[in-house]
N, C-alpha and C positions, 0 to 999 in steps of 0.2 A: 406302116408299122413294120416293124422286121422281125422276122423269123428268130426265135432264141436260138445260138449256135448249141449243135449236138456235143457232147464231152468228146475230149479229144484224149485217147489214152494210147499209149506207144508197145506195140507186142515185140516179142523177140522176132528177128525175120527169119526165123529157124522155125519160129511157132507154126503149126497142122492150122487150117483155115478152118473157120467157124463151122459145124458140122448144123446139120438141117436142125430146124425144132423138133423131139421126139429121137432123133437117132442120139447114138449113146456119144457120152463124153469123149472128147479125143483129148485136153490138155490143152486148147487153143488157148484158152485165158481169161479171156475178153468179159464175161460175166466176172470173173474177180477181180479185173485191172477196173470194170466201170461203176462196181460198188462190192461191199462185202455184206458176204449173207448175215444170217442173226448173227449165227456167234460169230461169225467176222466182225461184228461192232462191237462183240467185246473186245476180243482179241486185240484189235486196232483201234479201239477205242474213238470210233469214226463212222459217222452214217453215212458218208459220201467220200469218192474215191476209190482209188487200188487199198483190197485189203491186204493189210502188212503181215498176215498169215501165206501168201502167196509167193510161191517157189519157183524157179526156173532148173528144169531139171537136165543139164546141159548135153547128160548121154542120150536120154530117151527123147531128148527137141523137143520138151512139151513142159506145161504148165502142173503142176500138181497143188494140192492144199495141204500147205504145213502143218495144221492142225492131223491129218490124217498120216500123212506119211513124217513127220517126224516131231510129234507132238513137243518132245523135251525143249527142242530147241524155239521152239515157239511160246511154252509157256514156264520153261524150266522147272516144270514140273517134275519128281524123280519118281513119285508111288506108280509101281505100274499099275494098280485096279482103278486109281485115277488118271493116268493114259489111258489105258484101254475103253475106261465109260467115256472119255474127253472124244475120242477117235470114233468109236462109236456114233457119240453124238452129232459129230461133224459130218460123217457119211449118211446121215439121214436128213440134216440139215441143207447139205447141198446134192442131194437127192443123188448120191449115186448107184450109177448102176441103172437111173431111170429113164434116162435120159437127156437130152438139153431142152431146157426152157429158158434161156437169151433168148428174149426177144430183141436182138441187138443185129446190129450190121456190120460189117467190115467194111474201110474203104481205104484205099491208099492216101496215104499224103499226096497232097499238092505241092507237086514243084513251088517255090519262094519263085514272088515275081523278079524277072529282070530288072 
C-alpha cells in the first residue's frame, strides 16, 4: 500500500523558515499556503489549499494575513468599525501574537529526475 503524498505548497524563497511550534510567528507562510484558518474559508471560500486572503509582503520578506493587515483589499469592505472588528477577528483567529501551531514541515524540492 503507499503512503498518501504530503501537500505540496511553493513558499517565496525569500520567505523566514518555519519557526519552532510555540515560538512567535515570523511570516514564513506555510500554515496559510497548506490551508486557511476559519475565516480563511470564508474569505477564500475553500476548505483546502493556500488561503486567497494570503500576502507576500516583498519589503519585510515575509508572509502576512490580508484580512489583518489590509482588510479593504481583501474584502472591499470600506466601513471602518467593520474593518476594525473584521481585523480583529482574524488576529484572534490565527492566534497572533501566540505563537506557531503548524504542525507542518518544511522540505525542499526535489531536483526533477534526469
Amino acid at each position: 500500500m503507499t503512503q498518501p503524498s504530503a501537500p505540496v505548497v511553493w513558499l517565496q524563497p525569500a520567505a523566514p523558515p518555519k519557526p519552532a511550534e510555540g515560538a512567535p510567528c515570523n511570516g514564513c507562510g506555510l500554515c496559510c499556503l497548506a490551508e486557511p484558518c476559519p475565516l480563511g474559508v470564508l474569505v477564500s471560500r475553500r476548505r483546502r489549499g493556500a488561503c486567497a486572503a494570503l500576502r507576500w509582503d516583498e519589503d519585510a520578506k515575509r508572509y502576512l494575513c490580508g484580512v489583518v493587515a489590509d482588510p479593504v483589499s481583501v474584502t472591499g469592505w470600506q466601513q471602518p468599525w467593520a474593518l476594525r472588528a473584521l481585523a480583529a477577528l482574524a488576529r484572534r483567529w490565527i492566534a497572533a501574537g501566540v505563537g506557531c501551531d503548524a504542525q507542518l514541515q518544511a522540505q525542499p524540492a526535489e531536483p526533477p529526475e534526469p
